[in-house]
N, C-alpha and C positions, 0 to 999 in steps of 0.2 A: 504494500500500500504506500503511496508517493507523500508518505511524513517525512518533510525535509526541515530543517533547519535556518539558524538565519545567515551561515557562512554555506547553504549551498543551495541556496535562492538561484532563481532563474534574473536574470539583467534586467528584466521588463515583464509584466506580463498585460493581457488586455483587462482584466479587473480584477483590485486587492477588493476582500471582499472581510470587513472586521465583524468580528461575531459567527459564531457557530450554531446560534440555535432557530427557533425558528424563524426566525426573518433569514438568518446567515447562511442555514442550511439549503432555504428555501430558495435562494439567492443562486449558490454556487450552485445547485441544484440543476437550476433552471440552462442559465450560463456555458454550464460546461459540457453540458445535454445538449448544445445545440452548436458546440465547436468552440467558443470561447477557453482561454485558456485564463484562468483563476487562482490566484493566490488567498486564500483565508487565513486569518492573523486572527487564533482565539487567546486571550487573558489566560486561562484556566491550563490546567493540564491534557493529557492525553486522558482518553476513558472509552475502555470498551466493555461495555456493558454484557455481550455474550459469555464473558468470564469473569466479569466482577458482579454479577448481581445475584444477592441469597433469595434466590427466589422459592426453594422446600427449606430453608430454614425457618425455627420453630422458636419463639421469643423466647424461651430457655434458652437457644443457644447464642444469644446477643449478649453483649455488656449490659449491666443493670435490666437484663430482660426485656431492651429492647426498648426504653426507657429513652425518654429524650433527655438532651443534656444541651448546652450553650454553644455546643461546637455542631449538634445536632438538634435542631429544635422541633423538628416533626420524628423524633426518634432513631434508633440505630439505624433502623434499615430505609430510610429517607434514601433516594440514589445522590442529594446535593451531595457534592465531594466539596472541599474549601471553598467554600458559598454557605451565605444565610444573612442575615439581618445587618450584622456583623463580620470583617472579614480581615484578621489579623493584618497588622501595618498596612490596611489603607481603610483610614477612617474617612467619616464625612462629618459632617456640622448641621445639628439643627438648633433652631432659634428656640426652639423651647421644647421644652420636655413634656407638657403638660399634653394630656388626651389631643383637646381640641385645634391643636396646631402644630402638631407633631406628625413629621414624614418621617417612616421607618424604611431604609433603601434595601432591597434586598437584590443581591449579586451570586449570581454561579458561578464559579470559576470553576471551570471544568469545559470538557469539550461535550458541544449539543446544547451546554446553557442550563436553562430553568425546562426544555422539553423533558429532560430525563426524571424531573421528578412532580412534574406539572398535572392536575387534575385531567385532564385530556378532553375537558367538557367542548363540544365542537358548536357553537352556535352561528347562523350567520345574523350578521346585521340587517334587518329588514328596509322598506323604502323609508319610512318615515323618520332611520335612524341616520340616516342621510340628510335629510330635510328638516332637523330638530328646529333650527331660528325658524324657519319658515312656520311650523307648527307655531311655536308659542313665541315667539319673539328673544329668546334667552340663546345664548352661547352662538356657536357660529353653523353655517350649512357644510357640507363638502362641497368640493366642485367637484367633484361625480357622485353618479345615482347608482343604486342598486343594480339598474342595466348594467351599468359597465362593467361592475364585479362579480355577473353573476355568472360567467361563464368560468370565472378565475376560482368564486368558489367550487364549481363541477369538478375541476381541475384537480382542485386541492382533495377534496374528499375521495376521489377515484384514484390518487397518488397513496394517500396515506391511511386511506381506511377509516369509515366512520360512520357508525350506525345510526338508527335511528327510524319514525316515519315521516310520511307525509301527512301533516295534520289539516292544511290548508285554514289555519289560522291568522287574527289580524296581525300585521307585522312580523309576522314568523313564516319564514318562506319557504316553498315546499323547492325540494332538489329534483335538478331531471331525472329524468328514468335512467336506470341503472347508477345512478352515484352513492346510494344510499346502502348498506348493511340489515341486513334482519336488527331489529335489537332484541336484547336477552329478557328473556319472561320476567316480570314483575316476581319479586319477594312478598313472603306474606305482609311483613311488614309496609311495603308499597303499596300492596291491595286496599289495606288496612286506612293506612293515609289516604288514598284514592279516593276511597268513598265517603271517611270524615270531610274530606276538603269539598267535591262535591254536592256536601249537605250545608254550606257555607259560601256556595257561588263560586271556588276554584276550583279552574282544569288543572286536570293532571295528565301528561300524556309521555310516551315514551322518552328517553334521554337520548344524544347526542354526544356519542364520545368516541374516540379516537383507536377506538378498539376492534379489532378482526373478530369478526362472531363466525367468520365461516371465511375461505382463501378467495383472493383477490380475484377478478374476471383478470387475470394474463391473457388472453384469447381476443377479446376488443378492446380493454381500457389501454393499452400502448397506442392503438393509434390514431383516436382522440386525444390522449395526452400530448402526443407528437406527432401532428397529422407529417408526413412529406419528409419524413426523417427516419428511414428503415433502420439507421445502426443505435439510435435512443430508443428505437422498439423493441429492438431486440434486449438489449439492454436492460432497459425495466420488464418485460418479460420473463426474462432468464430472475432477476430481484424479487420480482411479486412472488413468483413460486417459492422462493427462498423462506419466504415468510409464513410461518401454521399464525395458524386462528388458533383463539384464546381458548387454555385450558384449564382456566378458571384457578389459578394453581394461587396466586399470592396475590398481597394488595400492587396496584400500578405502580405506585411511587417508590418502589424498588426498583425499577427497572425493567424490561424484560428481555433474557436470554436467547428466547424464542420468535424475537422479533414482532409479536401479536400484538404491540400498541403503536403508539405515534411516539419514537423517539429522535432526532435529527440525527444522532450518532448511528440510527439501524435503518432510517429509513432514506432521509436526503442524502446523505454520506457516500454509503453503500456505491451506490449508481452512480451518483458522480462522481468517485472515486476511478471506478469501472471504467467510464469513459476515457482514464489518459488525461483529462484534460485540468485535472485540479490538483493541485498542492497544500497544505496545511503544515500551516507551522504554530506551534502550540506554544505554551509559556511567553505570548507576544505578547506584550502590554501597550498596541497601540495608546498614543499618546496627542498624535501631531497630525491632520496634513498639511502635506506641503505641497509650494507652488511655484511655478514656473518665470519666468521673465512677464510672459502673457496672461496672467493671470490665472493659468490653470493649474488644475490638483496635478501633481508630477508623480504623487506617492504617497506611502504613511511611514511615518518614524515612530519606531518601538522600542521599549526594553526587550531586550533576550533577558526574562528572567532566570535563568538557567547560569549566566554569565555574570548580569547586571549591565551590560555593554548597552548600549546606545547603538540603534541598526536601521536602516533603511530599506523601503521596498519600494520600486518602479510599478506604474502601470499607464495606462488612456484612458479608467476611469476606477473612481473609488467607489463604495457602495459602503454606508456606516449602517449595522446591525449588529452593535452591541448593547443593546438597550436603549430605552427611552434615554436615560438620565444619563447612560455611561456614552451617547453618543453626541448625546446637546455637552458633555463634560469636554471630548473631542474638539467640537465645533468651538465651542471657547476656548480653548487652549491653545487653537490655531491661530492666534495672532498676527498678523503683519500690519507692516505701515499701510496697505492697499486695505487691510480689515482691521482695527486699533482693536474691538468690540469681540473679536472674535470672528473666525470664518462665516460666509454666508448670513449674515446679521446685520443688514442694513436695515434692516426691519425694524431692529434692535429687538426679535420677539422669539430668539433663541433663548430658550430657557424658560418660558412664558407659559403659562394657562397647563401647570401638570394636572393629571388627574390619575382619580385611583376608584376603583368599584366601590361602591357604598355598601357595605358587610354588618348584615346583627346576624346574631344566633341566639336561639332559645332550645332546649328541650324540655323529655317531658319522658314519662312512663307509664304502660298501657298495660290495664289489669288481664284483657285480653290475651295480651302474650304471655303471661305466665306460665312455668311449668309446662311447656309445651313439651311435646317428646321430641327428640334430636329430629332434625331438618337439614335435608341440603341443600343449603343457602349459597354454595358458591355462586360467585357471578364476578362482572366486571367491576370487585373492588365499591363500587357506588354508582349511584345516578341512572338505573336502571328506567327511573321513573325523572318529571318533575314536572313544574309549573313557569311556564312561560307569563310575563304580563297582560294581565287578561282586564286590565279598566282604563285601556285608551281613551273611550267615547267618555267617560264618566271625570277623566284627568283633562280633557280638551274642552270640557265642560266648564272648568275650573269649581271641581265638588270635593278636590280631596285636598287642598291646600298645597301640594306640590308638585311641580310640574314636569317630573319624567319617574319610570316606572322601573320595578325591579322582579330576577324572576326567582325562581323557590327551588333549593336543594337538598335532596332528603337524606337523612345515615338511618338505617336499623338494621337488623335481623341478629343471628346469629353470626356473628362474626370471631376471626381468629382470638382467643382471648389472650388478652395480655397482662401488663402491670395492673393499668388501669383499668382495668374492664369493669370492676366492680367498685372500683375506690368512689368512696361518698354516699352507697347507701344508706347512712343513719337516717337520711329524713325520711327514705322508708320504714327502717326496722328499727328506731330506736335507740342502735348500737348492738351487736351481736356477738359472739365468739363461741370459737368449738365446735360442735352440734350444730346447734344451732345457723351461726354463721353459715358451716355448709349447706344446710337447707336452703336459707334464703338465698343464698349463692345461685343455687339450683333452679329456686323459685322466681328469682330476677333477672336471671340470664338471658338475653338473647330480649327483653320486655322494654326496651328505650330506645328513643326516636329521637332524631334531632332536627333542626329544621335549620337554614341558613340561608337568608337574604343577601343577592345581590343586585345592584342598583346600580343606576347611573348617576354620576356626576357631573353637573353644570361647570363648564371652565369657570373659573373667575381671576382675575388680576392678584388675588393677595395668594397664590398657588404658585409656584416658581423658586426655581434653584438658579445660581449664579456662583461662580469661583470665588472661594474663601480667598481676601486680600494675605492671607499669611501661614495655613497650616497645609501642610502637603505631605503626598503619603512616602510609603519606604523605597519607594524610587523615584521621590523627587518631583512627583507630577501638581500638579495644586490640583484642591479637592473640592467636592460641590458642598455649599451653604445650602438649608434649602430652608421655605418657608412655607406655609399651609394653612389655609382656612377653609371649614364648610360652612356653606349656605344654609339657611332654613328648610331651601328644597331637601337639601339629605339627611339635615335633621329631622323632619318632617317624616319624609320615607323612610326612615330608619325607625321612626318609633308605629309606623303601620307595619310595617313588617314584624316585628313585636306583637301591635293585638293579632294581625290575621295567625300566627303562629299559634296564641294561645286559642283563637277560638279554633282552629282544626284539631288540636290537640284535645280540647274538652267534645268537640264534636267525634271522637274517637271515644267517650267514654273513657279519658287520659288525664294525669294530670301533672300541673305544668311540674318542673323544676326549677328552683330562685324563683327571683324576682321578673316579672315583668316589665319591662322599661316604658314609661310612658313618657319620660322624657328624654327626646330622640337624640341629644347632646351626652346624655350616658347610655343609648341603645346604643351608640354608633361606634364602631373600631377606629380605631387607628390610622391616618393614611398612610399608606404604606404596604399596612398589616395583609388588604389581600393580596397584594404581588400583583397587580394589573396595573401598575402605572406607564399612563399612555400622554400625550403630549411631549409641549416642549421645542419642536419645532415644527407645527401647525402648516400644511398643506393648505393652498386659498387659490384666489382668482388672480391677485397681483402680489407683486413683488413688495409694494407696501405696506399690506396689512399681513405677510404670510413669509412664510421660510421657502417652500417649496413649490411647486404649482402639483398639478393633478397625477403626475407621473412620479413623483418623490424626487422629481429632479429640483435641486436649490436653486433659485432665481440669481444667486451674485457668481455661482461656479458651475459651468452649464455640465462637467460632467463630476462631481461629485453628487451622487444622489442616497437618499438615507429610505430604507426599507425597513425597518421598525416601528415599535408603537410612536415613536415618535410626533412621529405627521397626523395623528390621531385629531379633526377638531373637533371632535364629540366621543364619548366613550360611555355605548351602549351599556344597558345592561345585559348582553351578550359577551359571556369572557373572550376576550382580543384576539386571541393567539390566531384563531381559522380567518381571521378578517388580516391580521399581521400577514397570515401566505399569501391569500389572496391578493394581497398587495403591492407584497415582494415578487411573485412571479407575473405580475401586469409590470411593473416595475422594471423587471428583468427581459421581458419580450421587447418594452421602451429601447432599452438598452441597445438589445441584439440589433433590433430596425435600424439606431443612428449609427453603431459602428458599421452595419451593410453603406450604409449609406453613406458614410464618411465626415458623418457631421460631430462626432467625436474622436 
């Protein structure tokens, strides 16, 4: 596999491409699948998950049983490798610590990114999440519509496998024929929820995730993926089959060995690897680009963190996909006298309008599940089931007091027991031991539900990171300050998502656990907290109001273009990630057109 280094770099290539996950993956992917030759530059280390992932290990055999810890905060067997919230010698800055104005940054370093230990929940963006200002007057439009992306989501879902149905719901779009997966039978626990929610005016309809329920069409989906290109059909043909369908064996966010979910390191890699036509160089700590006499990007300058040297790489164009924040961090650090501000920032609006999903969670425990006798509950880890935003006409009405929607995530059944699995019973039982203890052990097991809101976020001006004037990390790079405030809207929606929680849970014959939050400024996490930060440098019409135009090409460097959540100007309550490919590979065809063409 052509992992080269940074003393045995090629002299030039046609695109460095920073980031490995999915925008980065999705990026070279596309790229090198169609003849381009591509350098990828990831932060993180090398990781191959066909042999590093405990997927029949059994939480006895983890440190602290598998037990989260600070270096692990979703537990031992999380696949993040030196990545989390926190990421030894390279800090960031936030202005305040407190709940309501505090960005928590979270970074994978590792190769593939956050895809390897990512919820794999596949949603796309519907029309009207295109046209949010237009709707209610708040935040900004895109300049493109649904049309244009929606061939780019077919694309994506036929590449990487993603189940799900056709519900032909408002704002929830149904996929063409053949892009879509069976999904896996509801748990009892889903059924359960299904017809509480139901008896309370929520749909609940199958899930969308990133998961193989059954092997890829190899047979036609190459040559819609690649119409006119027989040796990338072959190619992903020969990859698809390579891939089984899920056998329901561990949770996702370990990884998978067997290649059955959506990871950039098993699935985008793979193949474009295959083609010859891409290189990876890992432990890169892009930092810099740089620029020509004429004002074009030349390259990216990196740490070899391996050495600590200071390295350079050639190309004709860049592509930034290392995150939202780790790439507006980029664009800032790129200074010249032709850019004082930072690259591409005439705008001055690099760094501007972040956002992050709006997150509560509630549970609860349903006397119905008790004692039940052993059940096989495997399935796809979660999300078997959920609730997509179901009170557009009722929010466009202006009846709920805020003005964008969020949709519903379900946890139960019998799942793998762990440390936790029963920690915090007393406000059932009293307190127990012995005997005892075991009974109820028995008796509760496998009987709680959780529910978890996610929502969209309105841009706002007081949301926004910018380069700390003085602390910089262990190699030297200066680091992001960042700032954070929510609106009423997400306060607002954060604290309905609270009651609707509680009244499906009591419409279960359930009852809740804690506190119910009625006020939406303690319902609501963290920003940060759920890992969807999108924005930053804002795609628009013109070069004045926006970083980018519709292509994720930058208005000030015609071929430096950013494929990340970045360009994000609204951030659905659909998680990013399948809207992030879509984008990067529309993005990437951009590309392929202007170099045919000579105009890069």
């Amino acid at each position: 596999m052509p992992f080269v280094t940074s003393a045995t770099l090629n002299k030039r290539y046609d695109v460095i491409v920073v980031g490995s996950g999915a925008a980065g993956g999705q990026s070279a992917y596309t790229l090198s699948m169609e003849g381009a030759r591509v350098l990828m530059l990831e932060a993180g280390r090398k990781y191959v998950p066909e042999n590093e992932t405990p997927m029949f290990q059994t939480p006895e055999e983890g440190p602290l049983r598998g037990a989260a810890t600070p270096d692990k905060r979703f537990g031992f067997y999380d696949a993040t490798i030196n990545g989390g919230w926190e990421v030894p010698g390279e800090p960031y800055v936030q202005t305040t610590h407190a709940a309501a104005g505090r960005f928590d940054w979270w970074r994978a370093r590792m190769l593939g990114g956050r895809t390897n230990h990512w919820g794999r929940i596949s949603l796309r963006n519907g029309p009207y999440d295109f046209r949010a200002h237009t709707r209610d007057g708040l935040g900004f439009d895109w300049p493109l519509s649904y049309t244009d992306l929606a061939p780019y989501y077919d694309k994506v879902e036929m590449l990487v496998g993603v189940y799900g149905n056709n519900d032909g719901l408002e704002n929830t779009p149904d996929s063409a024929p053949g892009c879509l997966l069976p999904p896996p039978k509801p748990i009892l626990s889903d059924l359960l929820i299904a017809q509480g929610a139901r008896r309370v005016g929520v749909p609940v309809i199958a899930g969308h995730r990133a998961v193989l329920t059954q092997k890829l069409d190899f047979n036609t989906s190459p040559a819609r993926l690649h119409p006119g290109n027989p040796t990338a059909q072959k190619i992903i043909a020969a990859d698809m089959q390579a891939r089984a369908a899920c056998i329901w064996a561990t949770p996702c966010a370990r990884g998978c060995s067997i290649r059955a979910n959506y990871q950039s390191t098993t699935v985008h890699l793979p193949p474009a690897l295959a083609s010859g036509n891409l290189d990876i160089v890992t432990d890169a700590m892009a930092h810099e680009i740089t620029l020509d006499r004429r004002g074009l990007a030349s390259g990216v300058s990196f740490i070899d963190k391996t050495s600590g040297k200071e390295c350079h790489a050639s190309a004709r164009v860049v592509v930034l996909a290392a995150s939202s924040c780790e790439s507006v961090r980029i664009l800032l650090n790129s200074k010249t006298a032709r850019f004082p501000q930072g690259l591409a920032n005439s705008s001055g609006r690099v760094g501007r309008y972040l956002m992050d999903t709006v997150g509560s969670s509630l549970g609860g425990q349903i006397p119905l599940l008790e004692s039940l006798p052993p059940l096989n509950e495997d399935g796809a880890s979660e999300s078997h089931v959920y609730t997509p935003w179901w009170l557009y006409q009722e929010q466009l009405a202006g009846k709920l007091g805020f003005a964008r929607g969020y949709h519903i995530e379900f946890g139960g059944g019998k799942r793998m027991p762990g440390l936790d699995t029963l920690a915090g019973i007393e406000w059932l039982t009293g307190g127990s031991y012995g005997k005892k203890f075991k009974e109820d052990a028995r008796r509760y097991y496998g009987s709680f539900v959780s529910f978890d809101g996610r929502g969209e976020m309105i841009p706002n001006e007081g949301s926004f990171c910018e380069i700390d004037p003085q602390l910089k990390d262990k190699w030297g790079i200066p680091v992001l300050r960042f700032h954070w405030k929510w609106s009423e809207h997400e306060t607002r929606q954060a604290a309905h998502m609270q009651k609707t929680f509680k009244e499906i849970i009591e419409a279960m014959g359930g009852r809740v656990n804690g506190a119910v939050q009625t006020d939406g400024a303690q319902a609501i996490q963290a920003g940060g907290s759920i890992i969807h930060e999108v924005g930053g440098a804002l795609m628009g019409r013109n070069a004045h109001s926006s970083v980018t135009n519709r292509w994720g090409q930058t208005w000030d460097v015609k071929n430096v273009f950013l494929a990340d959540g970045a360009v994000f100007p609204s951030n659905a309550d659909k998680n990013p990630t399948l809207t992030i490919m879509a984008l990067a590979w529309r993005a990437a065809d951009h590309i392929l057109d202007l170099m045919r063409r000579k105009d890069l």
